[in-house]
C-alpha positions as CSV (number, residue, x, y, z in Angstrom):
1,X,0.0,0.0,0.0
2,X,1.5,3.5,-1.0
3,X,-0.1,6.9,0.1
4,X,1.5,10.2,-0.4
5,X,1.0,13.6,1.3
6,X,1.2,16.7,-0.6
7,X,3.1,19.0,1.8
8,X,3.6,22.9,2.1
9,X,7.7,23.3,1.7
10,X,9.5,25.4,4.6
11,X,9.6,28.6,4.3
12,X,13.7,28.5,3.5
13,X,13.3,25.9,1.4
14,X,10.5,24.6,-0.6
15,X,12.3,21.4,-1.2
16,X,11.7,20.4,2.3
17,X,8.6,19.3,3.4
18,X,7.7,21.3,6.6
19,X,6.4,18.6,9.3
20,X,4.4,19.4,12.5
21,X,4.3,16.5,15.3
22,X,1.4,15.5,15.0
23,X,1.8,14.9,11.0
24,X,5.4,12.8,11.9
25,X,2.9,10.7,14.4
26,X,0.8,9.9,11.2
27,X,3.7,8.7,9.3
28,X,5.3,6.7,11.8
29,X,1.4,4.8,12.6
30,X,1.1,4.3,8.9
31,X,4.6,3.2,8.5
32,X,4.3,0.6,11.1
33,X,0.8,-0.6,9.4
34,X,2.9,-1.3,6.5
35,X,2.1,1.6,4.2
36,X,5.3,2.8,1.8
37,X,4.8,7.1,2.7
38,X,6.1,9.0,0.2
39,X,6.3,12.9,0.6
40,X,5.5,15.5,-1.7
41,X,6.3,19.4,-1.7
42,X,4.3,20.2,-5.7
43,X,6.8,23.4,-6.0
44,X,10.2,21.4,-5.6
45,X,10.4,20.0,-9.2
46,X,9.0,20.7,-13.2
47,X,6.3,18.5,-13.5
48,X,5.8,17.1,-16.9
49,X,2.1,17.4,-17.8
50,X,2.2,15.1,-20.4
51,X,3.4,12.3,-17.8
52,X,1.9,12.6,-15.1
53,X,0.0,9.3,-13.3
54,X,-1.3,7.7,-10.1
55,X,1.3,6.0,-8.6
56,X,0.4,5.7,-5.0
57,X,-3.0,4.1,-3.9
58,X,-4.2,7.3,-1.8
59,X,-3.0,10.6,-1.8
60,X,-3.8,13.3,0.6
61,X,-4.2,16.8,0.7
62,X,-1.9,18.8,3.4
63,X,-0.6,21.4,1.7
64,X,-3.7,23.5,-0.7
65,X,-1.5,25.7,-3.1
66,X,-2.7,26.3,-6.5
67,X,0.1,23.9,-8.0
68,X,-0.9,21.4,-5.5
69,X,-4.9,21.6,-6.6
70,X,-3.8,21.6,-10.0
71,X,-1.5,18.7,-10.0
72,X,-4.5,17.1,-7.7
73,X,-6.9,17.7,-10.3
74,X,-5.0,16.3,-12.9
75,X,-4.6,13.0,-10.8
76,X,-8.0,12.6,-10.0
77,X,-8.9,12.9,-13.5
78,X,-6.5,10.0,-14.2
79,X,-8.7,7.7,-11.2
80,X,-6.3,8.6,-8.1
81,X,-8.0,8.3,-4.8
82,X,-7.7,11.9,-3.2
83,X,-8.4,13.0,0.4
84,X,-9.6,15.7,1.0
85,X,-11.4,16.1,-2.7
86,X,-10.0,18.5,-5.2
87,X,-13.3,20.1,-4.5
88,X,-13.6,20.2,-1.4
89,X,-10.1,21.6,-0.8
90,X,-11.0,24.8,-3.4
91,X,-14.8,25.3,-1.9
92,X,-13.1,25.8,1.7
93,X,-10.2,27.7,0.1
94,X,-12.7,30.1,-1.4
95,X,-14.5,31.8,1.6
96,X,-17.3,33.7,-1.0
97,X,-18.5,30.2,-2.4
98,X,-17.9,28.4,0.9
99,X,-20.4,30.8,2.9
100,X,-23.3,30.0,0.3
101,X,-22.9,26.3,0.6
102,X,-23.3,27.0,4.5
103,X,-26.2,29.3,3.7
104,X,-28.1,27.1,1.8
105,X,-28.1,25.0,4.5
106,X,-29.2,27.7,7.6
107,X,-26.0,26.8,9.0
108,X,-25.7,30.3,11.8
109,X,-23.3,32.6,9.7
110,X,-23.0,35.9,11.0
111,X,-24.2,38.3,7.8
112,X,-21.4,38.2,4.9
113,X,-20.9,40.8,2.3
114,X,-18.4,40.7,-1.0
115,X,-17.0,43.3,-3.4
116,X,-14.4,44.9,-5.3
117,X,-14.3,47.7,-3.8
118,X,-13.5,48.9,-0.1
119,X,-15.0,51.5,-0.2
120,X,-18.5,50.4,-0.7
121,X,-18.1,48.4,2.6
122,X,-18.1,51.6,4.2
123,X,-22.1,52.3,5.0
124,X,-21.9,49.2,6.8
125,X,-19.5,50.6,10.0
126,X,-22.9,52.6,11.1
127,X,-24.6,49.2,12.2
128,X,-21.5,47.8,13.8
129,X,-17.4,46.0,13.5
130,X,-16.7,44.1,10.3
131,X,-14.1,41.6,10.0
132,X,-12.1,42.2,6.6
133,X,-10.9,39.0,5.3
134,X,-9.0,37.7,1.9
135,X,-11.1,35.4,-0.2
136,X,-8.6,33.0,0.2
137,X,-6.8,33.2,3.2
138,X,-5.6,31.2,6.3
139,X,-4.1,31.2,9.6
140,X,-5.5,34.6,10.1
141,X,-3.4,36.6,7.6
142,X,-4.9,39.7,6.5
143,X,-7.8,39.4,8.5
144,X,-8.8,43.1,9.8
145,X,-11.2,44.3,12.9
146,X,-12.8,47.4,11.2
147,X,-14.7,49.7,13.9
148,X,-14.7,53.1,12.0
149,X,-15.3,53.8,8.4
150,X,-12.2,56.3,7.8
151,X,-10.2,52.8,8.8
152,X,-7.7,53.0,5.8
153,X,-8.5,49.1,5.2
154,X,-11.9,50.1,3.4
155,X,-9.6,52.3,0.4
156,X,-7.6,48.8,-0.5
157,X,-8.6,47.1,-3.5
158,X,-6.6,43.5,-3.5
159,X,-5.5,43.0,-7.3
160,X,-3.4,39.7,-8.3
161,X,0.0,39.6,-9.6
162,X,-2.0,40.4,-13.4
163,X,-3.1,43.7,-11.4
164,X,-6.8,42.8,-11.8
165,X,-9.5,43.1,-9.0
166,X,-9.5,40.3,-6.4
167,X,-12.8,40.1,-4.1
168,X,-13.0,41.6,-0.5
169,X,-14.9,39.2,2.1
170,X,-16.7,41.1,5.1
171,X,-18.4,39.7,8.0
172,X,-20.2,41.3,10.5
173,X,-18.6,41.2,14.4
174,X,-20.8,38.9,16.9
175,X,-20.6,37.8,20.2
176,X,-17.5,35.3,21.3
177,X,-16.4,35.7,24.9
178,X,-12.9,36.9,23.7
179,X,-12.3,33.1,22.3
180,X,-12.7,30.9,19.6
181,X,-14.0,27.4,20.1
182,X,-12.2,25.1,17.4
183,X,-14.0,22.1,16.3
184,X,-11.6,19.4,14.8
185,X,-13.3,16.2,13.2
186,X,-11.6,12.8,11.4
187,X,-14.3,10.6,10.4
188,X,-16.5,10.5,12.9
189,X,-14.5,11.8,15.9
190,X,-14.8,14.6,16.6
191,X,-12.9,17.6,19.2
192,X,-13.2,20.8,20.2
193,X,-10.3,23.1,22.0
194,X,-10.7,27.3,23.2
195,X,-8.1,29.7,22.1
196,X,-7.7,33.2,22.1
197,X,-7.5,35.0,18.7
198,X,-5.0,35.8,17.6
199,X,-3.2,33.1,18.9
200,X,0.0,34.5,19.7
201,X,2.1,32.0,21.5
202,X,2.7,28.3,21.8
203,X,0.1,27.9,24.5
204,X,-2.5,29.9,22.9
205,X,-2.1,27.5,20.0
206,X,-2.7,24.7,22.5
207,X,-6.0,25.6,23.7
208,X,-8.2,24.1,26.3
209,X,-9.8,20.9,26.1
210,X,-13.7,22.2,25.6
211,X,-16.9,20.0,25.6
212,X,-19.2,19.3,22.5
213,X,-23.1,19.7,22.8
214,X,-25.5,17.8,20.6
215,X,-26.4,21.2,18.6
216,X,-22.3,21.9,18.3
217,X,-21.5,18.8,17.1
218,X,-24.3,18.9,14.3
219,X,-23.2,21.7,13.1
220,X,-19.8,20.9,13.2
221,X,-21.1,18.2,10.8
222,X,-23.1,19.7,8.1
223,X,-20.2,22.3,7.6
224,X,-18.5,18.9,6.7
225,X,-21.2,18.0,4.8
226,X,-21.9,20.7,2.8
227,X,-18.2,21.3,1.9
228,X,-17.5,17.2,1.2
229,X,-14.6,17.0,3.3
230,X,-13.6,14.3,5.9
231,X,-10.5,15.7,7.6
232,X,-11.3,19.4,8.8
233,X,-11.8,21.8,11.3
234,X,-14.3,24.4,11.5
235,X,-14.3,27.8,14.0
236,X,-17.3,28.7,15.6
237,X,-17.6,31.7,18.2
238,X,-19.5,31.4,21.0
239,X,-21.6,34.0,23.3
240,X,-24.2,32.0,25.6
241,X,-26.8,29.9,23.2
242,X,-25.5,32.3,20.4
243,X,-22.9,30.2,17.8
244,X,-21.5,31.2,14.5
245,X,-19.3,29.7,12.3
246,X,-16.6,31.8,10.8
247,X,-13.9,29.5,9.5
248,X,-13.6,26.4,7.9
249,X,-10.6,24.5,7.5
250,X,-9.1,21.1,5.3
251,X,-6.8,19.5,7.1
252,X,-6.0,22.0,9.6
253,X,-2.9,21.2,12.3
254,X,-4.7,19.6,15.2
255,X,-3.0,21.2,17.5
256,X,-4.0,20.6,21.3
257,X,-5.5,17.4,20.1
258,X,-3.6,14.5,21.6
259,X,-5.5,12.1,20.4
260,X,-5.7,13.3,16.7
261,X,-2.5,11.7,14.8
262,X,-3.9,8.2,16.0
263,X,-7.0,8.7,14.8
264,X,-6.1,10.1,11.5
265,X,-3.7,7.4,11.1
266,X,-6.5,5.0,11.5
267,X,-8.9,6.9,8.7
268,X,-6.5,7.1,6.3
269,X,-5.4,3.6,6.8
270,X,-8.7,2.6,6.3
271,X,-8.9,4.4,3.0
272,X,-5.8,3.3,1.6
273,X,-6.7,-0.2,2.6
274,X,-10.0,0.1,0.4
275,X,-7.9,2.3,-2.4
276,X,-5.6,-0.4,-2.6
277,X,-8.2,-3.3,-3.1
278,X,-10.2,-1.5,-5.9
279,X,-6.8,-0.9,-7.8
280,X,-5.6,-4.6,-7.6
């Protein structure tokens, strides 16, 4: 059995695959179930289009890059066995589209605005804080607390590297208690850890161990759902009986999760085990 992980490369070098501890767990479980673990960084070689093939039984989806959903997409066109889905990976990479599919399914949002221009975001200060987030952004990067209207983020149009106009992604402030509560789910397992936000050191990335409700847990569920993914995490903020979800994640890092390497292990050994039977 062969499975390979797409990885981001380190920041010095994007030959080398940048591993987190709880990814070397998964590599050393799946290594001892037998599974040959290859690891792949998309933007450490020149990939020839016209040869490119499965050649692993499974592959998975750490790092999301453009190359890496490209190369993904090619593969999956060719029969490979992908975790998360191609699709599912550019739905929760794309925060415009990814809000609908939650919408359509009354998931609690807080009330979500796009454009091309900042400036049109404005009128909205006089009703309360927006969050200003990129379209396509993670680990908090660009993300803006906007509170007055003369707030210089509302004059910046985002253009591409082609200088053409890249959407702005609002969403209006709501209640948290000054934390996040981070759902984490594999399967059918499922997690949950507080953190403050931003998290700025080690510990805050930890979090605290936090308690799942029925209603949490289900919604933690269709976000899943209506994205297609398996491995994912998804933020919610919490105030009293008042929950929104504001982030949703493939294959985030699992961090404060002791539990989660063994478990992904174990879900993507049961994949590979069924990819590998169908290709024989």
């Amino acid at each position: 059995m062969r499975i390979a992980f797409f990885m981001q490369g380190l920041a010095g070098d994007r030959s080398v695959p940048h591993v987190s501890t709880v990814m070397e767990q998964v590599f050393g479980s799946l290594r001892k179930a037998g599974a040959e673990v290859n690891l792949l960084v998309a933007e450490s070689r020149a990939w020839d289009l016209a040869h490119i093939e499965p050649n692993h039984d499974l592959y998975v989806l750490k790092s999301k890059s453009p190359l890496t959903l490209s190369l993904a997409t090619i593969l999956r066109e060719k029969g490979a066995d992908i975790v998360n889905s191609v699709e599912s990976c550019r739905l929760a990479r794309d925060k415009i589209a990814a809000e609908v599919a939650l919408v359509t399914r009354n998931l609690p949002v807080p009330a979500t605005w796009t454009t091309g221009q900042g400036r049109l975001l404005r009128p909205l200060i006089n009703d309360g804080a927006l969050w200003l987030k990129p379209r396509s952004g993670s680990k908090g990067r660009g993300v803006a607390r906007v509170i007055d209207s003369a707030d210089a983020a509302f004059a910046e149009n985002p253009t591409d590297h082609y200088g053409l106009p890249q959407p702005l992604f609002a969403q209006r402030d709501v209640p948290s208690a000054g934390l996040d509560t981070k759902v984490y789910v594999v399967g059918e397992r499922h997690w949950a850890i507080t953190r403050p936000w931003p998290a700025r050191t080690a510990q805050d990335k930890q979090g605290q161990h936090a308690s799942i409700d029925a209603d949490l847990r289900a919604a933690a569920v269709a976000c899943g759902e209506a994205l297609g993914l398996e491995i994912y995490g998804v933020d919610f903020l919490i105030a009293g009986r008042e929950r929104h979800v504001v982030d949703i994640n493939a294959f985030p890092g699992f961090k404060g999760v002791g539990e989660a390497a063994g478990e992904i292990a174990s879900y993507l050994l049961r994949r590979l085990t069924v990819a590998a039977a169908r290709a024989a």
